[in-house]
C-alpha positions in Angstrom: 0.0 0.0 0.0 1.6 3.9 -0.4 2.0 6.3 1.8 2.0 9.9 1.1 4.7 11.8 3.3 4.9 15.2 2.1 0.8 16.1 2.3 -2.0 14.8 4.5 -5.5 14.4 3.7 -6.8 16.1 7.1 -10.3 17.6 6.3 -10.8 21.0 6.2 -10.3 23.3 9.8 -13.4 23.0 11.9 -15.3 26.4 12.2 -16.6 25.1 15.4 -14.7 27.7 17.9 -15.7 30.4 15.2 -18.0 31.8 16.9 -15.8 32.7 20.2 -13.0 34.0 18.2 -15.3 36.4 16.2 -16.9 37.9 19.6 -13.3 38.0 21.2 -11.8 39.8 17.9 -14.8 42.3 18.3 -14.0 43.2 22.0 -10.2 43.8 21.6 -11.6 45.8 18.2 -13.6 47.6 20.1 -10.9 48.6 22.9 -8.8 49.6 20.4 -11.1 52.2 18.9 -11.5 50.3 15.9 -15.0 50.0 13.7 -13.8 47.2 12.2 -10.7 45.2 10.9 -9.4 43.6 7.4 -7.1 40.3 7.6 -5.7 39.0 4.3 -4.5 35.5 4.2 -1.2 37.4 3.9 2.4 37.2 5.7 4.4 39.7 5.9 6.6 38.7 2.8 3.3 38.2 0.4 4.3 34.5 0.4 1.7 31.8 -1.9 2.4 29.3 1.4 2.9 30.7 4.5 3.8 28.8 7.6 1.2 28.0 10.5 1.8 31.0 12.5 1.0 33.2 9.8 -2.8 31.0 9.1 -4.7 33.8 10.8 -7.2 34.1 8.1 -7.7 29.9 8.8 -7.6 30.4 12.4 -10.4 33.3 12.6 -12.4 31.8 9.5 -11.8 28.3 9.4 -11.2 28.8 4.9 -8.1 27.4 4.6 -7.7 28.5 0.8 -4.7 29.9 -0.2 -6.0 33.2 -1.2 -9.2 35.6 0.8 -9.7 38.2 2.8 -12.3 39.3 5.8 -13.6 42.2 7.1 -15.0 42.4 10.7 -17.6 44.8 11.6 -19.7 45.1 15.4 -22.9 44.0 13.3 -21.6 41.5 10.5 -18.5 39.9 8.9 -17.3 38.9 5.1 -14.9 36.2 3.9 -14.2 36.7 -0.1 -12.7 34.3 -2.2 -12.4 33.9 -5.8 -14.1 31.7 -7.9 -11.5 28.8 -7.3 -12.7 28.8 -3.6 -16.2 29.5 -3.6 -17.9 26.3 -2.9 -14.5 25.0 -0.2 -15.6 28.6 1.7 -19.5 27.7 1.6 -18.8 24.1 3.1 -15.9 25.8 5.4 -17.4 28.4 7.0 -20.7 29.4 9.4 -23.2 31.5 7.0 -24.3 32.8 10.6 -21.1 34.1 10.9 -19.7 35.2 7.6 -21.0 35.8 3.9 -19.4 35.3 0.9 -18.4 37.6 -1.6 -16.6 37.3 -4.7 -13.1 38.4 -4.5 -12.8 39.3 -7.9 -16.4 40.6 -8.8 -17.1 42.7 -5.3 -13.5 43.4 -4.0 -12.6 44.7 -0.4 -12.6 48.4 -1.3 -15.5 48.0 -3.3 -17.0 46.7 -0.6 -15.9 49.0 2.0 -17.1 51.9 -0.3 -21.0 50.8 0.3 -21.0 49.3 3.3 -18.8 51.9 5.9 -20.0 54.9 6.8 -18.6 58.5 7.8 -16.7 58.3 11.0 -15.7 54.6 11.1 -12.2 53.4 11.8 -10.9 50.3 9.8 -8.0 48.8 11.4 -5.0 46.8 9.1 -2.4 45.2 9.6 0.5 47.1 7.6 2.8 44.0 7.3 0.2 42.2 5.8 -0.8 44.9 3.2 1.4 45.9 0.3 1.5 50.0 0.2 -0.1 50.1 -3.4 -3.0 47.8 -1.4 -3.2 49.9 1.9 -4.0 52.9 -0.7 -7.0 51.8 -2.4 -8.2 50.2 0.4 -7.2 54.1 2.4 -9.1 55.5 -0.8 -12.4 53.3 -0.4 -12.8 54.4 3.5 -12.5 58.0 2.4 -14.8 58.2 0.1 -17.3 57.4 2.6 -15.8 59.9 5.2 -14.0 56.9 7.4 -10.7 56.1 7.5 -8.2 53.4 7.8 -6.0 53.0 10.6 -2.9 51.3 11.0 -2.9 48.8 14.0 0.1 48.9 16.3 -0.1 44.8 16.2 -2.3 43.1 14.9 -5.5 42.0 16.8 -6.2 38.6 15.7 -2.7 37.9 17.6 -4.0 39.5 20.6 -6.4 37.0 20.8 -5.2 33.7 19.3 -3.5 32.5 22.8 -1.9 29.4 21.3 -0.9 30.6 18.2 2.5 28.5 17.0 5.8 29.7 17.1 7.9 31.1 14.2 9.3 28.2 11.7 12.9 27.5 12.5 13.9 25.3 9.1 17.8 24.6 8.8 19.3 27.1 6.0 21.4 24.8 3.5 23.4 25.8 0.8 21.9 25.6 -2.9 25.2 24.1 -5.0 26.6 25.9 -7.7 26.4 22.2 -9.6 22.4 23.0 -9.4 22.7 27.6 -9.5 25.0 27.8 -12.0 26.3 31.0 -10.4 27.6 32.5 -7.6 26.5 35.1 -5.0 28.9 37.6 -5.6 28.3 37.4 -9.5 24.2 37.7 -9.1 25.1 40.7 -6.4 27.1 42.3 -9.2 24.3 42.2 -11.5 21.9 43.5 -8.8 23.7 46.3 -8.0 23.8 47.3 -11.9 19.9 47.4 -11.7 19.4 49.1 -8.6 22.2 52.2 -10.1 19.6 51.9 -13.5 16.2 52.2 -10.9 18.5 55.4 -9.3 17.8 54.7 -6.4 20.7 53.8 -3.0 19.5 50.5 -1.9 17.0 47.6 -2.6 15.1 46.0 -0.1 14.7 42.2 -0.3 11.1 41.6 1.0 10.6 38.2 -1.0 12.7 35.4 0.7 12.4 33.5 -3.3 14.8 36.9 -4.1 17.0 36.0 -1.0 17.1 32.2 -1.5 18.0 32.8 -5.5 20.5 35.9 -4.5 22.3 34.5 -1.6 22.6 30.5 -2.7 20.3 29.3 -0.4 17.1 27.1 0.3 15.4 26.3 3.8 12.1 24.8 5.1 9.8 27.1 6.3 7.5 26.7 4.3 5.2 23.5 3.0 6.0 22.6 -1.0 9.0 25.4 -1.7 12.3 25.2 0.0 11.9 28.8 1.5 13.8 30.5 4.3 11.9 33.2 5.4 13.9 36.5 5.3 14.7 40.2 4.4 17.6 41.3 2.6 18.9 44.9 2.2 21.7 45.4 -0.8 23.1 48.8 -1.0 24.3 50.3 -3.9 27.7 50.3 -2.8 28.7 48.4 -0.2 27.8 44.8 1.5 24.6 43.9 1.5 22.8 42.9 5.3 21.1 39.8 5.4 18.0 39.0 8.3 17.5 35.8 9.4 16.9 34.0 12.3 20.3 32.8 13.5 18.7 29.5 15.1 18.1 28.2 11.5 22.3 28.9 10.7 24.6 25.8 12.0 28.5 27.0 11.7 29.6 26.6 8.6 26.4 27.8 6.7 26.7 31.5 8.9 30.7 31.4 8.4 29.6 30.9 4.2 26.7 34.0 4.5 28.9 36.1 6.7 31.7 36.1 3.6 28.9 37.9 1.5 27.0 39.9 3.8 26.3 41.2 7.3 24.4 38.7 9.1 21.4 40.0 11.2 18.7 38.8 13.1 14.8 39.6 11.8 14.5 41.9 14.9 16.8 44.1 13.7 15.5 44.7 10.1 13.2 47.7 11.4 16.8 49.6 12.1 18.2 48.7 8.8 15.6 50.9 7.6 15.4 53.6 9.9 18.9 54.1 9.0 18.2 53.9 5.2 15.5 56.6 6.1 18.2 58.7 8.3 20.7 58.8 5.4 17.9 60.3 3.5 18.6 57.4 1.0 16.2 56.5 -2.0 14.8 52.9 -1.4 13.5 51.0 -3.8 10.9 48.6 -2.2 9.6 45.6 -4.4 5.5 46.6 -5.2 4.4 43.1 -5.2 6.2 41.8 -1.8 6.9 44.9 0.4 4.5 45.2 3.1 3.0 48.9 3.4 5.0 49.1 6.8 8.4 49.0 4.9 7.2 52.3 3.4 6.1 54.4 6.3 9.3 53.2 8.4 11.6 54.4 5.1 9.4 57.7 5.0 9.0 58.5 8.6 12.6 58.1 8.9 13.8 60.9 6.2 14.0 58.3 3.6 12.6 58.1 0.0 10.7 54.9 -0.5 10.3 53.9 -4.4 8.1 51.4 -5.2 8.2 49.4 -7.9 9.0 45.7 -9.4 12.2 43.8 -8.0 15.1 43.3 -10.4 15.7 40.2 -8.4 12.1 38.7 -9.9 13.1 39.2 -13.7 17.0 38.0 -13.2 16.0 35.1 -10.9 13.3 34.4 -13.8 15.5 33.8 -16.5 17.6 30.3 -15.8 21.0 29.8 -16.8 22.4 26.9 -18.5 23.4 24.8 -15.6 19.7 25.8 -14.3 18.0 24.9 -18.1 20.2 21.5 -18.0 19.1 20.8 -13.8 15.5 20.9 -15.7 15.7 19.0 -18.3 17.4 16.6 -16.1 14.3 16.6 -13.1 12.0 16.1 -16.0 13.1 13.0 -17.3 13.2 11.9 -13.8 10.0 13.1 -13.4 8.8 11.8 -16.3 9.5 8.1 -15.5 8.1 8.3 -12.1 4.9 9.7 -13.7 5.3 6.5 -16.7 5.3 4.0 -13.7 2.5 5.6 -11.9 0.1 6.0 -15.5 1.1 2.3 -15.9 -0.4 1.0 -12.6 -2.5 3.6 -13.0 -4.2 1.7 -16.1 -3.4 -1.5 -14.3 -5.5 -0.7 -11.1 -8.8 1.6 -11.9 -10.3 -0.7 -14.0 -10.9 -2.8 -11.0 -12.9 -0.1 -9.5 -11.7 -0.2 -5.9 -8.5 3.0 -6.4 -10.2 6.1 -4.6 -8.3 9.8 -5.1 -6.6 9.5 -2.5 -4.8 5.9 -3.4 -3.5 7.9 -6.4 -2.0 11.0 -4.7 0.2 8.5 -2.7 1.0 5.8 -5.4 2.0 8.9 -7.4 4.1 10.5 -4.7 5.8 6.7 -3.9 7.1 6.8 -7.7 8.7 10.0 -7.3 10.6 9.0 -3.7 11.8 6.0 -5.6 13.7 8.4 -7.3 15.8 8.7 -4.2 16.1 12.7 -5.1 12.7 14.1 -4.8 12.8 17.1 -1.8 8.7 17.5 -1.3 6.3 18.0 -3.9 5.4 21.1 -5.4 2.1 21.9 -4.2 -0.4 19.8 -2.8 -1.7 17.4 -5.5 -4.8 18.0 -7.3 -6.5 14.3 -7.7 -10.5 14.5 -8.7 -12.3 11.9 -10.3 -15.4 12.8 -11.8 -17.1 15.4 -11.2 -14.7 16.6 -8.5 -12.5 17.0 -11.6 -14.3 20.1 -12.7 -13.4 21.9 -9.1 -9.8 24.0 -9.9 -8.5 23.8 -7.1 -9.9 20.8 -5.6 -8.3 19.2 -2.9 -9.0 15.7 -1.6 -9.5 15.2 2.0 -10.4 12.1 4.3 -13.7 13.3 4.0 -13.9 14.2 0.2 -12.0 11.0 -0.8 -13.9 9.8 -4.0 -14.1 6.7 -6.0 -12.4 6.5 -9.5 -15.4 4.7 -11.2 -15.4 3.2 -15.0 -16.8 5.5 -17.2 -15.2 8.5 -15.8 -12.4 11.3 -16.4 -9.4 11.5 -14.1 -7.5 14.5 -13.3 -4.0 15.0 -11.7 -2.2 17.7 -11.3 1.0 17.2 -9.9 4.7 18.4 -9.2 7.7 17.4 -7.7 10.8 19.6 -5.9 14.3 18.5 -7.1 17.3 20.4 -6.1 17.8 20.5 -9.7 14.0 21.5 -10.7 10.8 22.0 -10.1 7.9 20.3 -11.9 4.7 20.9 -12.9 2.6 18.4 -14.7 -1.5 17.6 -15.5 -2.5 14.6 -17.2 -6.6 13.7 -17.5 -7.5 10.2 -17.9 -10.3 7.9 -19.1 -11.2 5.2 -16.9 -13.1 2.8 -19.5 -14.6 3.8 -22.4 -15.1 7.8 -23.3 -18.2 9.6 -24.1 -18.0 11.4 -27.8 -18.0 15.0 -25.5 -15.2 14.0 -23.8 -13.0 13.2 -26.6 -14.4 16.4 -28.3 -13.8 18.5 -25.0 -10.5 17.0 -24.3 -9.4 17.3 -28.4 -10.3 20.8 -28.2 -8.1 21.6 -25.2 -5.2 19.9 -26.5 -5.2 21.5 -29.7 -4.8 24.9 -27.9 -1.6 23.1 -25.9 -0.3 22.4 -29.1 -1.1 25.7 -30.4 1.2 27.0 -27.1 4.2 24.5 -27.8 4.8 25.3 -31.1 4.1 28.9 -31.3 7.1 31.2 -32.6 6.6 34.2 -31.9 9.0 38.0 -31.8 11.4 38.7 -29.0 9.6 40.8 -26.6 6.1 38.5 -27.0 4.3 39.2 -23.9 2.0 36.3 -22.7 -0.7 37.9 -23.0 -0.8 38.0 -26.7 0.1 34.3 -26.8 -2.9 33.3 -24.5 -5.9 33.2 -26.9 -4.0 30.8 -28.7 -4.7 28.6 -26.2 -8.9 29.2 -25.8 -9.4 29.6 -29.9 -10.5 25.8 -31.0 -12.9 26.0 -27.5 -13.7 29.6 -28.4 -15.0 28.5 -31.7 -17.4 26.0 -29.7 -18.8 28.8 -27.2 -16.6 27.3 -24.5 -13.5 28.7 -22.2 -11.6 28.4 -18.8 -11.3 31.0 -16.0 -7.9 30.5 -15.2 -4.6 31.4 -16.8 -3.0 29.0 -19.6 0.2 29.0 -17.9 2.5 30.0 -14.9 6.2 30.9 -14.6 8.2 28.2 -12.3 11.2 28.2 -10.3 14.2 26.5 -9.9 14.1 24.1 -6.8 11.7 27.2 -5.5 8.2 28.3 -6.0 6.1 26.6 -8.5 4.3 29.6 -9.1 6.8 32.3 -10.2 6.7 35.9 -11.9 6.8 37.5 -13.8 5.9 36.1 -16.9 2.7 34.4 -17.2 0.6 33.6 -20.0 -2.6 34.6 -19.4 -5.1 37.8 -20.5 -3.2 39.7 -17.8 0.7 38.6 -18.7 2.4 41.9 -19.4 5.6 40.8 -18.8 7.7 39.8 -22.2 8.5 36.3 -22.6 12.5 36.0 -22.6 14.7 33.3 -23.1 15.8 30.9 -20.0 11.6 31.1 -18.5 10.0 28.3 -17.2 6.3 28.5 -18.0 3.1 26.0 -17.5 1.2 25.3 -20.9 -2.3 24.4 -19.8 -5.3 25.1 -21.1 -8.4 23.4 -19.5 -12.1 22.7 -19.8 -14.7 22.6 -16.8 -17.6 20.9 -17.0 -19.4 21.7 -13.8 -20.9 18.4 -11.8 -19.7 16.4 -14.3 -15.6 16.3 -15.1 -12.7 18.4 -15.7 -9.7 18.6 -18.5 -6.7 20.3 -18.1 -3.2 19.2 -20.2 -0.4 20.6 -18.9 3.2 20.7 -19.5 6.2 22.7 -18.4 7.9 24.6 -21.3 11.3 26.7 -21.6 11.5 29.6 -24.1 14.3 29.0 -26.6 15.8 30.5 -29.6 13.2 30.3 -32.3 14.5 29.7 -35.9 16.0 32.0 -38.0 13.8 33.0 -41.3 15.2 34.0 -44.4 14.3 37.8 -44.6 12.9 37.8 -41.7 13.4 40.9 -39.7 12.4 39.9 -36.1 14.4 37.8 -33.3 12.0 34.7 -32.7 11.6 32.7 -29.8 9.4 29.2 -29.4 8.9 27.1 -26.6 10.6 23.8 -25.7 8.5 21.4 -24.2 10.3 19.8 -20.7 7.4 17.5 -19.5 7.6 14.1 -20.3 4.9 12.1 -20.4 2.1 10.3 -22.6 -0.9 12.3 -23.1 -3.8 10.1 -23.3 -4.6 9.1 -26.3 -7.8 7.1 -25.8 -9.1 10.8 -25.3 -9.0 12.4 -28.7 -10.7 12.6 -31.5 -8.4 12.3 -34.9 -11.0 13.9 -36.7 -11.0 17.3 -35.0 -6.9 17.3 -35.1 -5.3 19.0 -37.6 -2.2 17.2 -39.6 0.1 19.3 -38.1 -1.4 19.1 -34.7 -0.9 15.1 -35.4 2.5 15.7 -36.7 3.5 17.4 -33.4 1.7 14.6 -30.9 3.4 12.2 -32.4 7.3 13.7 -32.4 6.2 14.4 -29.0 5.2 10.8 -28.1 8.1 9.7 -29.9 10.7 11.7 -27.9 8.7 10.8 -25.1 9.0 6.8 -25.6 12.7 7.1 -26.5 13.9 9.4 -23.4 11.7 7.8 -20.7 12.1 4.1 -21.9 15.8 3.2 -20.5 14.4 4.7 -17.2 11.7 2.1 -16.6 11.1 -1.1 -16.1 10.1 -3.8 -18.6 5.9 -3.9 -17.6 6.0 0.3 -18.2 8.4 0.2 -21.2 5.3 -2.1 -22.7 2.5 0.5 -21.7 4.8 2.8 -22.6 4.9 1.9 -25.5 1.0 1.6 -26.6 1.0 4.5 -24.9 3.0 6.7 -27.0 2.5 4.9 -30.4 1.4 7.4 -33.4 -2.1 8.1 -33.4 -3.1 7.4 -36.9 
């Protein structure tokens, strides 16, 4: 039988003790002087996953989605979410308690703009608010006549008596065998950026930007090797590192302390005051920088700048030892995902695998690798219709059947110290219906559509994005989530700045990681998604052409499912391309295997006409 070791199946927080917090938050509000209070599910670095002592929005709520915000009045309370989250925060939370409202389609300061009134006080936490956030939330209140109020500390810690202590993960060294380059060559480039922003110093509120600057990886978080911490880099001048020293053995502060003044967290507040004293220009990153940063620069004497971190578009674009570590984890990858579709065909037929037997068989294949770290995120497994739910995430409680007949979706990844993956695959358990071959034909066409695109240098993604929705545009169909995400190397699985989606602004450069992976929903009933990771390369060179192209290089490896599509909606070059693809597939992942998968294997991959 596997095990799963890196995620639990734990059903969602109980709201049970709901109640009591809410009336407790409300009294300490209400000492304060407060009206009312907004909590993001936020730490103070911005962070995707943040550590347990940060889960305030869980604690006070009991949503445990990775993205929402509430607002606590005296007479009534709101928890929004986006659309991802909608029906986890109806089956999460008390409706006596807390509405729901659309995160997306009624935002916070929309919100705030017709429900406060003239007079009130809205209390924030400014560590958990960037400063571009604290404004328009600051504007909302005042077109009301309220205002909002900075808290001295934040109130939900007041209250939450056994909240857990700080994460203390061991710091380790990130190899120049897996970075490719070392500190003092990434601080070099740094500095050139921060002299072309003009401004004296950067602050280094994402610890992703520390980790990728300093050579580093830790464990503070679940799913990405983060140790949480500030950096500032001066212009001139050695940079000042804050992290808890607890989390440095010997030889790993001896290595930082060569490259930078180590300090602890406590004193990062001074770091700035001082910036602020020298009446220095401070860039602060707009994304990660909590609005506190600001007013401590600014109150100080200091000129705070906001704007995007150089780190993010540097740290974005891998180098060739990174590129090579990727292509490396995937064909690792791949074969532990060949073994698992294998006795993944092997097993459902019987009827008797449930979601949660696949997580863990999956997750078993990749710790046979001997090199996998965690996985990537917690894995999305839903059979049926829980298929069609984004986000969906199994529980003890949730734990469904795979039954003949039906669609099966995984979404998966894996953390290498030489990559991070990413990968979807949606199988058929028996025989299809003729919608779901034309559903899922339709959504790999658009994946195709992606991985072979060429396209100018300076392609943002979203231009490239409708490429992936036309064939299920043409049918009156769509998704509501981005076609694909940037990726990390052995760190987030979700990076920026490059995405491809309608709201990728950012240019597409050479050396990005991004998702490909268009989807279709159909609500109650299944979900499609096909995705791979891909890595923008040089695109060929045209005779006469006057443009520097770029294309994609696909780094997932893996059958798609064949039993799924329909030959007669494919084009013959979409045909051409799924079968190179299967073909490079078959010949890479093969020697990695055993004899039983190199036989499925190779059904699996062979051409489809």
């Amino acid at each position: 039988m596997f095990q799963a070791q890196f995620q639990t199946f734990d059903d969602a927080q109980s709201g049970a003790q709901t109640a009591a917090r809410l009336a407790a938050l409300r009294t300490d509000l209400k000492a304060r002087g407060l009206s009312g209070f907004i909590l993001p599910r936020a730490d103070a670095h911005q962070n995707e996953y943040v550590p347990p002592s940060e889960e305030r929005l869980a604690w006070l709520t009991g949503f445990t989605g990775s993205a929402g915000c509430a607002i606590v009045l005296d007479d009534r309370a709101v928890l929004f979410v986006d659309g991802r989250y909608t029906l986890q925060a109806r089956e999460q939370i008390d409706p006596a308690l807390f509405t729901i409202a659309h995160l997306v389609e009624t935002p916070p300061d929309q919100w705030i703009g017709k429900t406060l009134s003239a007079g009130m006080t809205l209390g924030y936490d400014p560590w958990l608010h960037t400063a571009d956030n604290a404004e328009k939330l600051a504007k909302a209140c005042a077109s009301v006549g309220a205002a909002l109020t900075p808290a001295k500390s934040n109130p939900v810690d007041a209250i939450w008596t056994d909240r857990p202590a700080p994460p203390l993960g061991k710091v380790v060294p990130h190899d120049l065998r897996f970075a490719g380059e070392d500190t003092q060559g990434k601080l070099a480039r740094i500095r050139e950026k921060i002299t072309e922003t003009r401004a004296d110093a950067l602050v280094v509120s994402d610890p992703h930007a520390v980790a990728w600057t300093f050579n580093i990886r830790g464990s503070d978080v679940a799913h990405t090797p983060l140790p949480i911490s500030d950096a500032i880099i001066p212009k001139d001048g050695r940079p000042s590192l804050y992290i808890d020293g607890r989390k440095l053995d010997n030889a790993m502060r001896h290595r930082l302390e060569e490259l930078a003044d180590v300090r602890e967290p406590s004193e990062f507040v001074r770091g700035l005051e001082a910036l602020g004293k020298a009446r220095a220009s401070v860039r602060l990153d707009q994304a990660t920088a909590a609005d506190a940063l600001s007013r401590i620069v600014a109150q100080a004497g200091g000129a705070p700048s906001r704007g995007p971190d150089p780190i993010t578009a540097l740290k974005a674009q891998k180098n060739e030892t990174e590129m090579a570590g990727a292509r490396e984890a995937h064909r690792r990858d791949g074969a532990a995902m060949a073994r698992f579709l294998a006795w993944f065909d092997r097993e459902a037929g019987k009827g008797k695998l449930t979601e949660i037997d696949a997580v863990a068989a999956l997750e078993s294949f990749r710790r046979e690798t001997g090199l996998l770290k965690d996985v990537s995120f917690p894995t999305i497994s839903g059979a049926g219709p829980n298929g069609a739910i984004v986000h969906y995430r199994v529980t003890r409680g949730s734990n469904r059947a795979i039954a003949p007949g039906e669609l099966f979706l995984i979404d998966s990844g894996a953390q290498y110290e030489d990559g991070t993956t990413d990968i979807t695959r949606t199988i058929i358990v028996g025989e299809p219906s003729a919608d779901m071959r034309r559903h899922f034909t339709l959504v790999l066409r658009g994946h195709i559509a992606i991985a072979s695109a060429v396209f100018p240098e300076g392609t943002t993604g979203a231009q490239l994005d409708t490429l992936a929705r036309q064939y299920l545009w043409r049918q009156g169909l769509d998704f509501d989530h981005g076609t694909g995400h940037g990726v990390g190397s052995y760190l987030s699985v979700h990076e920026g700045p490059a995405r491809i989606s309608k709201l990728g602004t950012a240019a597409l450069k050479r050396g990005m990681i991004l998702s490909n992976e268009p989807g279709y929903y159909k609500n109650g009933a299944y979900g499609i998604r096909i995705e791979n990771l891909v890595l923008v390369t040089a695109g060929p060179e045209v005779a006469g052409g006057e443009r520097t192209l770029n294309t994609f290089e696909t780094l997932t490896l893996a059958p798609i499912d064949r039993r799924l599509i329909d030959p007669r909606l494919m084009s013959s070059d979409d045909t051409a391309w799924l079968d190179g693809y299967h073909a490079r597939v078959a010949e890479t992942i093969s020697p990695l295997v055993d004899k039983d998968t190199q036989g499925w294997l190779r059904s699996a991959t062979r051409p489809l006409i």
